[in-house]
N, C-alpha and C positions, 0 to 999 in steps of 0.2 A: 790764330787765336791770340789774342792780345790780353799777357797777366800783367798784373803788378803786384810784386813779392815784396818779405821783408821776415827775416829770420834775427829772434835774437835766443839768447842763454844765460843761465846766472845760476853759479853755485847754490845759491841759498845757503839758511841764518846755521846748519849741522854741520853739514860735511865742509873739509878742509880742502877738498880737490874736486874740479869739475869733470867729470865720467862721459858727459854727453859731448856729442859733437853735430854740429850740423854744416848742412850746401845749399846757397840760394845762387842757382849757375841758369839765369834766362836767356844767356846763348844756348845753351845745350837742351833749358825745358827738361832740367833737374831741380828735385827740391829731393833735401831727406834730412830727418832728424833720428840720430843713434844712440843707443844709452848704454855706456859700456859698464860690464861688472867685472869684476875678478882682485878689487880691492889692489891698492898700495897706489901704482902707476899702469895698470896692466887692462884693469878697464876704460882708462884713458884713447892707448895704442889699439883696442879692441877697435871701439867706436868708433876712431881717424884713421886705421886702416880700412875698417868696411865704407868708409866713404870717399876716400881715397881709389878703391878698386872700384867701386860704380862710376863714380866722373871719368876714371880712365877709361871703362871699357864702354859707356854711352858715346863719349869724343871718339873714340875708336871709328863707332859705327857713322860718326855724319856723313852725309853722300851715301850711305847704302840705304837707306829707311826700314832698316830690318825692322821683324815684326814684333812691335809691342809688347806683348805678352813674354815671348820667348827673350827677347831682349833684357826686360828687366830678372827672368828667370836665372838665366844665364850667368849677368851680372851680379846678383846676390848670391848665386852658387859659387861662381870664383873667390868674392870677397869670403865666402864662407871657409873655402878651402885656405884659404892666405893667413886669416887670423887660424884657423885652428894648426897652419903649421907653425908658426911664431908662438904660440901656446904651449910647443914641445924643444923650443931652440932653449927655454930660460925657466928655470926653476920660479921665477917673480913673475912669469909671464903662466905660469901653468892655471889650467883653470879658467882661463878669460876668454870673456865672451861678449856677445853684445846684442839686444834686441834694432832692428831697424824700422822704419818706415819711410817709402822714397815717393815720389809723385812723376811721373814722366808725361809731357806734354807732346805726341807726336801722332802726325796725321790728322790732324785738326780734333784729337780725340785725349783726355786726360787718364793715364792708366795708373794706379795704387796697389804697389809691395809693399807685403808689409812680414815681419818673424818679430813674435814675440809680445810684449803688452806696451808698445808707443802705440798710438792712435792715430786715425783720420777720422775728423770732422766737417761736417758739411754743413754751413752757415746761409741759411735759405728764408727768404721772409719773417726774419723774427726770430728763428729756430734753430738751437744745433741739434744733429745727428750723428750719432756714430757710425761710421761707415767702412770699420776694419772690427773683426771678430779676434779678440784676446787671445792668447795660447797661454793660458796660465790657469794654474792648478784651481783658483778659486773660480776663472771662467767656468772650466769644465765641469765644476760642483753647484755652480748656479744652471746649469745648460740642461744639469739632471736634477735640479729641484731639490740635490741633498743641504743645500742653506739658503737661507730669504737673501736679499737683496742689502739687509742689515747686518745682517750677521758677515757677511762677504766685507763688508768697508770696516768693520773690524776686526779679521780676520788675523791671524798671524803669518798666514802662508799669503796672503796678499800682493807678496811681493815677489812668489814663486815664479817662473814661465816653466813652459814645457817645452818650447823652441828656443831657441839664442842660434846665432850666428857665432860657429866658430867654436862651441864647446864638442861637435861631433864632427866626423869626416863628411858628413851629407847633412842638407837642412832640407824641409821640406818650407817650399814658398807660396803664399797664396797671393795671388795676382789677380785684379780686377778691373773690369772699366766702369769709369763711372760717369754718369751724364751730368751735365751741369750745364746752366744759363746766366745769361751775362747775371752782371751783380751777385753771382753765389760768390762766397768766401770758404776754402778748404783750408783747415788747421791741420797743420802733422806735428805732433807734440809728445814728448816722454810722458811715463808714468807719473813723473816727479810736479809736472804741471797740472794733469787732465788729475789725478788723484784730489786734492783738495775741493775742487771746481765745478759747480754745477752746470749741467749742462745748457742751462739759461744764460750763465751769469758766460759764459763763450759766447754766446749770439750775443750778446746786448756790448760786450766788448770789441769785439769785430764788424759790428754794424754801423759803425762809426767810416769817417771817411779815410782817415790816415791812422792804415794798418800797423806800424811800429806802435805807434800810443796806445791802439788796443792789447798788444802783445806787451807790451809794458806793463799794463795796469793790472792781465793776469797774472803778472809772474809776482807783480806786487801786494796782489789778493792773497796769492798761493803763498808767499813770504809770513805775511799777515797771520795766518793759521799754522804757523808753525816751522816752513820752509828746512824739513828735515830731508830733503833729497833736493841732487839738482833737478833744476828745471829747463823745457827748451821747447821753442815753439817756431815753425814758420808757417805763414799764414799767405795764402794765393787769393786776387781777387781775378774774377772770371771780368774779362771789360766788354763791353758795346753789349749788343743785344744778344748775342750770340747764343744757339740751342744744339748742341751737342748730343747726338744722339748715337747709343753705344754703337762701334763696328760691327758686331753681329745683325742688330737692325737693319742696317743698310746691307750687308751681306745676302738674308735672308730675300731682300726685292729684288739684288742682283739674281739671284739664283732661280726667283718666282718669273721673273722676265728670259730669261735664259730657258728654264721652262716650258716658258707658252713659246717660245722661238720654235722650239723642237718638238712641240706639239703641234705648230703650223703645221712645218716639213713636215712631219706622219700626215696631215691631215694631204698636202700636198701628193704626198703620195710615193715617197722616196722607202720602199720596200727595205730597204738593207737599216736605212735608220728607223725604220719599226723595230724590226724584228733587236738591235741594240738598247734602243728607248725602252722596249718590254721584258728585256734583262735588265737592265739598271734599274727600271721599277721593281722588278723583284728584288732585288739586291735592296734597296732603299729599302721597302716595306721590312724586309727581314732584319736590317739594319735597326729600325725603330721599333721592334717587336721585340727584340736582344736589351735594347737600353731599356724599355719602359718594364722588363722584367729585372736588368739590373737594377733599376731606380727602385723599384721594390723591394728588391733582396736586400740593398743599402739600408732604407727605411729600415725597416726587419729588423736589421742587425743592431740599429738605434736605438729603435726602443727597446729591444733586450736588454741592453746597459754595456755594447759591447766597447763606445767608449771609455770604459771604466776596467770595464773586465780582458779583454783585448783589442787593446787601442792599434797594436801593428795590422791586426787582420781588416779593421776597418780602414785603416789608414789607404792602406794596398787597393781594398775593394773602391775607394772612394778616388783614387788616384787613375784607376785602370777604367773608371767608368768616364772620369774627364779627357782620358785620352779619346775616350770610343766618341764622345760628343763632339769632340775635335776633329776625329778621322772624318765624319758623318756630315759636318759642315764646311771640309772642302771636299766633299764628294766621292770619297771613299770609304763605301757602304760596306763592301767587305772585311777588312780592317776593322772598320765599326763596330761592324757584328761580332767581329773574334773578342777583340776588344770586354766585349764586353758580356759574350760571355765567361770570359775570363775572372769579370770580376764576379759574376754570381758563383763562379765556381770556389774563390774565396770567402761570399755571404755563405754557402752551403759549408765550406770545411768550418765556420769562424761560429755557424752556428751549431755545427755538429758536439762543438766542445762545450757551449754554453749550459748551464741549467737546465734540465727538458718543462721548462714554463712557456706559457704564451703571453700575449698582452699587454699591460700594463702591469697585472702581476705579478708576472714572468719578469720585466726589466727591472722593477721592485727588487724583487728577492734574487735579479744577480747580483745588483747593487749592494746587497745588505751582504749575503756571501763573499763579494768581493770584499767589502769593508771589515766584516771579521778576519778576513786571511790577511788582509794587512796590520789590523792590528795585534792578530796576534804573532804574525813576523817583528814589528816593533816590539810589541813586547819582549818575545823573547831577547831580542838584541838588547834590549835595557835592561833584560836583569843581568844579563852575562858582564854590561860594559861600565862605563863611567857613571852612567845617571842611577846605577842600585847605590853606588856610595857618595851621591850629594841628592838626590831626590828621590830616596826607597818609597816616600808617599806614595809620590807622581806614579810611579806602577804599580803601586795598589789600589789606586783610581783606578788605575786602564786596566786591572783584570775584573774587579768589579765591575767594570764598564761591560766589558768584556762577556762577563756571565749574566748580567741583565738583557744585553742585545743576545747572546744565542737562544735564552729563554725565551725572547719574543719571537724571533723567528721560530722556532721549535712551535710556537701556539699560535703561526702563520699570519702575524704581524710584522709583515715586511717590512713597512715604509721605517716603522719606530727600527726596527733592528738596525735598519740604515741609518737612519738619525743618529740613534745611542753611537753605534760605531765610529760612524766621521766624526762625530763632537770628542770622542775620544782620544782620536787620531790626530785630533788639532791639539785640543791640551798633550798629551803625551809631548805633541813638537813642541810647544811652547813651553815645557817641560827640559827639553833639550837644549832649545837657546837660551833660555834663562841660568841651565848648570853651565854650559858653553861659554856665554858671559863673564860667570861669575869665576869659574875654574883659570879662564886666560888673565882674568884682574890679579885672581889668588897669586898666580905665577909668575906675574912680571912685577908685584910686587915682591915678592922672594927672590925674583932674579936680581933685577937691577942691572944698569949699562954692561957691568964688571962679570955677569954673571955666566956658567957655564956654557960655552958654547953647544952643544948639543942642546942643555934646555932650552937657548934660546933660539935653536933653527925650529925647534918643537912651538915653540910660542908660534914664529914668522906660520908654520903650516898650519898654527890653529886660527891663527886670521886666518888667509886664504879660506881655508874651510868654510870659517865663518862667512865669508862675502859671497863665497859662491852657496848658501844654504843649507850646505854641509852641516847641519848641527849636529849630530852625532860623532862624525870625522873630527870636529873642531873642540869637544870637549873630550874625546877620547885621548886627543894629543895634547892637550893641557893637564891632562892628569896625568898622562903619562910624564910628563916633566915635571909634576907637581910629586910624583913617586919615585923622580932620579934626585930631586932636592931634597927628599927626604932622608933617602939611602946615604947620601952622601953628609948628612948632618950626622946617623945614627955613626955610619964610620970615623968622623970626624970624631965625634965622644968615646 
């Protein structure tokens, strides 16, 4: 398969340091764009360590042709394990992490990992697509319908993920193959680019002949409206005529031919391979009778809301049923079957605990449930901590909020209870990082270069906090140094 690549990056017009890092390797038939967070230098090291460990362990495998999927699996899990131990070597380094997306070109087939909210786009007749599913907080709130599509692009939490590479000892990776034909073009690009960017105004820039100029003019578009994050983009063009069609396709005729082989032989007359052919058909049938009941128990547990309400039980059921699809299609049916029903027996515990609703009603009002016990978890943390004495308002919105949304549920107006909730829960945070803000300004103007050591290791963790999301963590420790500079003045007099 013949690509032609071209990766660039650029700080943009806010930040003082570049976070992202990318690989444009067409020996190896890597491509990845990383977006490190953890503020100072530390989402820097994020980012170019997890690309760093992909290139190495891709070059590792030439001359073995290990298998795609597990390959790229494998190598996001090492790099995952790499930064989060470097994340516990350095108090600067604590915290950091990094979103990925890589592209692997192998066996004449193109495969896409991806953790966290970088993207792949696919540039098709005229057309981008997105072709990686977000892992971020606002994703999952649009997936459940609790905010429009406007409300998400200005969202506060926007820039949340639920995955990163590197901030836990395990990442969960999703890996894909994706088909493409000559003349497609695949973007893998940060949040910091795809964020501003329509997804026209990507085709119409990559439709052109020579791919740097189009990657230019995005990041120059993206510059244009504001350029308050880095940006970073590589762009693959598919060449010749070429139609790529995914490895389970072709698998599935292998197997259909293989098949009728062994249907000859029975027909043939070879007794002993009957009587094995007509246990493996069992086994098969039972095998796909297990998943099409997990695939249901999955569904089930979705539309209940239990991405919202328990995300581990789903996660589990949804992981154990892609193994069972994997056992099943290289031919072990047994396996399969355990498999899976392994994970219906996670849908049954996951929904044993849920709300006793059905329907759409039922996922309504866990939603709205869920969204009350969170806010009123936030709450109480806000009256106990920093934001009762710089924004006492802001939690009297959110317990008003608070007793409007149980009132609605109470008079079996799910959807609004969920609405009032979330909408609560975002101001509350915006509530957070606006006193967060203002409490680290308050304090490093009190402090100054000369100023008490302890406040100022208290400021350095109320950045960190802040970079990593932390706005609670990040004003809590600014006031607390905002309340040793005070102690120390009243002593002072």
């Amino acid at each position: 398969m013949k690509v032609t690549s071209c990766g660039r990056t650029d700080t943009g017009r806010v930040r003082s340091a570049n976070e992202d890092s990318l690989l444009v390797d067409d020996e190896l038939g890597l491509y990845v764009v990383a977006d490190g967070m953890g503020g100072h230098a530390a989402g820097e090291v994020a980012s170019r360590t997890c690309i760093e460990v992909l290139q190495e362990r891709v070059s590792a495998d030439l001359g073995r042709d290990s298998e795609p999927r597990g390959l790229l699996t494998e190598a996001v899990g090492l790099a995952n394990r790499k930064v989060h131990e470097l994340s516990h070597e350095s108090a600067d380094m604590e915290g950091m992490g990094t979103t990925v997306v890589a592209t692997l070109c192998r066996r004449g087939s193109l495969w896409i990992a991806h953790v966290g909210d970088s993207r792949a786009y696919l540039v098709r007749g005229g057309r981008a697509s997105q072709v990686t599913e977000d892992h971020s907080v606002v994703a999952e709130q649009l997936r459940h319908n609790l905010i429009t599509a406007e409300q998400a692009r200005a969202s506060e939490m926007r820039n949340v993920v639920t995955r990163a590479v590197g901030t836990e000892a395990n990442v969960e990776v999703d890996v894909q193959e994706q088909t493409v034909a000559g003349g497609d073009v695949l973007l893998l690009c940060s949040d910091g680019l795809s964020n501003p960017l329509q997804p026209q105004e990507i085709a119409e820039a990559l439709s052109g002949k020579d791919l740097c100029n189009g990657l230019e003019a995005l990041i120059a578009k993206a510059n244009e409206r504001g350029g308050d994050d880095n940006m970073t983009g590589v762009a693959l063009r598919i060449g010749g005529d070429a139609s790529i069609a995914p490895v389970h396709v072709r698998a599935r005729h292998r197997l259909r031919v293989w098949l009728m082989c062994w249907a000859l032989a029975i027909v043939v007359g070879v007794a002993c391979w009957g009587v094995l052919g007509r246990v493996r058909q069992a086994r098969r049938q039972g095998a796909e009778l297990a998943i099409t009941e997990a695939q249901g128990g999955v569904e089930s547990l979705e539309r209940a809301g239990a991405a919202v309400i328990d995300p581990g039980a789903l996660a589990e059921a949804r992981r154990s049923l892609r193994k069972a699809r994997s056992e099943y299609d290289r031919g072990r049916y047994a396996d399969a079957a355990d498999l899976a029903r392994y994970s219906l027996e996670q849908v049954s515990e996951a929904l044993s605990r849920l709300p006793a609703q059905s329907g759409v009603a039922g996922a309504t009002a866990a939603e709205a449930l869920h969204a009350l016990r969170v806010l009123e978890g936030k709450l109480k943390v806000a009256g106990e901590g920093a934001l009762a004495v710089r924004s006492p308002e802001a939690i009297q919105r959110g317990r008003d909020a608070m007793g409007e949304a149980q009132l609605a549920l109470d008079r079996g107006r799910s959807a609004e209870a969920a609405g009032v909730a979330a909408a609560a829960i975002q101001q509350l945070n915006a509530a957070w990082l606006a006193a967060a803000e203002s409490a680290i300004a308050e304090a490093e103007g009190l402090t100054g270069p000369d100023g008490p050591e302890d406040v100022r290791r208290l400021i350095d963790q109320a950045h960190r906090a802040l970079s990593a999301s932390d706005w609670e963590g990040a004003c809590s420790l600014a006031q607390e140094g905002l309340d040793l500079l005070r102690e120390a003045g009243a002593e002072g007099r």
